[in-house]
C-alpha positions in Angstrom: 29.6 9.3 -10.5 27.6 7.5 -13.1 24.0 8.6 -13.7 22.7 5.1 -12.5 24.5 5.8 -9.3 22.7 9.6 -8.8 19.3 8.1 -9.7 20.1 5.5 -6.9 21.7 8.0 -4.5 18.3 10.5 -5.1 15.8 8.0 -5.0 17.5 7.2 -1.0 17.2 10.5 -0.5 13.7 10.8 -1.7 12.9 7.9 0.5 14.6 9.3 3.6 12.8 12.3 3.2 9.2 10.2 2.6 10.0 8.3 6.0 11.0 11.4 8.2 7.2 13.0 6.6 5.9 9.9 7.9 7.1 9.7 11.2 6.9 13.3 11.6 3.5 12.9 13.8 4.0 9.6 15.5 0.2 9.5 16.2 -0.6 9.7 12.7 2.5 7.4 11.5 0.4 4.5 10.8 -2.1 6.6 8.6 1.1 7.4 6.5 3.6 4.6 6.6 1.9 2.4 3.5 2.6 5.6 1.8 6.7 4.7 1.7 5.5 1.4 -0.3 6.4 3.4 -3.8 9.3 5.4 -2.5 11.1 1.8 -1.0 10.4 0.2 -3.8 11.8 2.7 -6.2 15.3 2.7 -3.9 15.2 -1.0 -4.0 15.1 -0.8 -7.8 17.3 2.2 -8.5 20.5 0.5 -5.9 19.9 -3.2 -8.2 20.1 -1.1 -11.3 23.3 0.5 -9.9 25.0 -2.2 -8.4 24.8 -0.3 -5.0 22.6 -2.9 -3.9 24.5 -4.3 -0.3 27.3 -1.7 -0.8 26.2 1.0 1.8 29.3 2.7 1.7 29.4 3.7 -1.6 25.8 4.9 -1.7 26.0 6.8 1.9 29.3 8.2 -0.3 27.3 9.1 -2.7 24.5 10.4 -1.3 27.1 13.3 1.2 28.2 14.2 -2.2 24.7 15.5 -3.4 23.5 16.5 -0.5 26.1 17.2 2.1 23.3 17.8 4.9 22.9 14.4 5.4 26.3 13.5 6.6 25.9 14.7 9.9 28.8 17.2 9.8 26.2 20.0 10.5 24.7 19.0 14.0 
């Protein structure tokens, strides 16, 4: 894994995390949802600057390696 590809792979999960906070409250989801503006743009960036851009499997690859929660395997 290259380090382009883990800054791409933790800025995903940094945005996942971001949008489940926002959508956490669904009343209040509006109030929060133009805060995901920075963390979207920051994935956006990170999967052009990896090449991951359009490959989802490699990045949802990627991102079970480093955190292993996410797959699903544990529900």
């Amino acid at each position: 894994m290259h380090q382009a590809e883990i800054a791409a792979a933790q800025a995903y999960i940094r945005l996942l995390s971001a949008t489940r906070a926002a959508l956490a409250e669904p009343a209040e989801a509006p109030l929060y949802l133009p805060l995901l503006t920075s963390p979207i743009e920051e994935a956006d960036e990170a999967l052009r600057g990896a090449g991951l851009a359009g490959n989802e499997d490699r990045l949802f690859a990627l991102v079970r390696e480093l955190q292993p929660s996410l797959s699903g395997s544990d529900r």
